[in-house]
N, C-alpha and C positions, 0 to 999 in steps of 0.2 A: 560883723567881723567874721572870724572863727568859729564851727560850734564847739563846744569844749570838748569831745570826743577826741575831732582833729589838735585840737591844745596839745592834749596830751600826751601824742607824737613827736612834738618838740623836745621831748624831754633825751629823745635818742640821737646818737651824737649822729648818727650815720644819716638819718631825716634831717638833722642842721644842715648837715655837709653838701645834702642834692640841693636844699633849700639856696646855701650860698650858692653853687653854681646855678642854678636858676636866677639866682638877685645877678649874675657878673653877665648869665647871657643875655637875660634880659633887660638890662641898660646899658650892655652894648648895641644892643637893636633899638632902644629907644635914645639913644646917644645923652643918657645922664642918668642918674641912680637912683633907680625906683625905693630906693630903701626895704628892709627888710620886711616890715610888716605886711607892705605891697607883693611882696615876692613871695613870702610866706603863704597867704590869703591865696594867691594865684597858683601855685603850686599844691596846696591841698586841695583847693576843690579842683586840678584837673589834671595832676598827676601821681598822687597819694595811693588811691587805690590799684593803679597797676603798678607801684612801688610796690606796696603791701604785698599781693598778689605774688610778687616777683620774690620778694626779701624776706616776706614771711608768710608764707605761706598757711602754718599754721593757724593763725591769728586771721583767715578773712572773716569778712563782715559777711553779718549772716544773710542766709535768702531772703530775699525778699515777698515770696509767697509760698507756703507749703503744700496748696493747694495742688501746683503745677509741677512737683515732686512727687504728691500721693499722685497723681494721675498717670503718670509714668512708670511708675512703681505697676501699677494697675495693668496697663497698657504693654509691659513686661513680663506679668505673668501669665497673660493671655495670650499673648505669641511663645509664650513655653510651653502654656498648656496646649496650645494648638499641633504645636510644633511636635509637640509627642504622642499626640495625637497621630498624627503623618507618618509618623514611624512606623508605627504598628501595623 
């Protein structure tokens, strides 16, 4: 089903509310009613996080590699360092 992370979402009225218009659009497209848990299920794993993302921003889910952050980071101070370098 759910992982319990996404459960947990449920609990906000405003993720009920996309959840029911997702259950009403989608068994109008499938011409009968997928029920909630159906809709629920389908709407977290593919449209949850660009919800989140959108409505709350604060609250994303964390990186998924830090490795590809420190790199950048890296790869950022050497085009400053360069870069002031040039100056000179």
């Amino acid at each position: 089903m759910t992982k319990p992370a996404d459960k947990s979402l449920l609990k906000n009225r405003k993720v009920v509310e996309e959840i029911n218009r997702h259950l009403w659009i989608e068994s109008e497209k499938q011409g009968r009613d997928i029920g909630f848990d159906q809709a629920a299920k389908d709407w977290l794993e593919n449209f949850s996080k660009a919800w989140m993302s959108y409505h709350m921003p604060k609250q994303k889910a964390p990186k998924l590699s830090s490795s590809k952050s420190s790199a950048s980071k890296s790869t950022r101070s050497k085009s400053t360092s360069s870069s002031k370098t040039k100056v000179k």
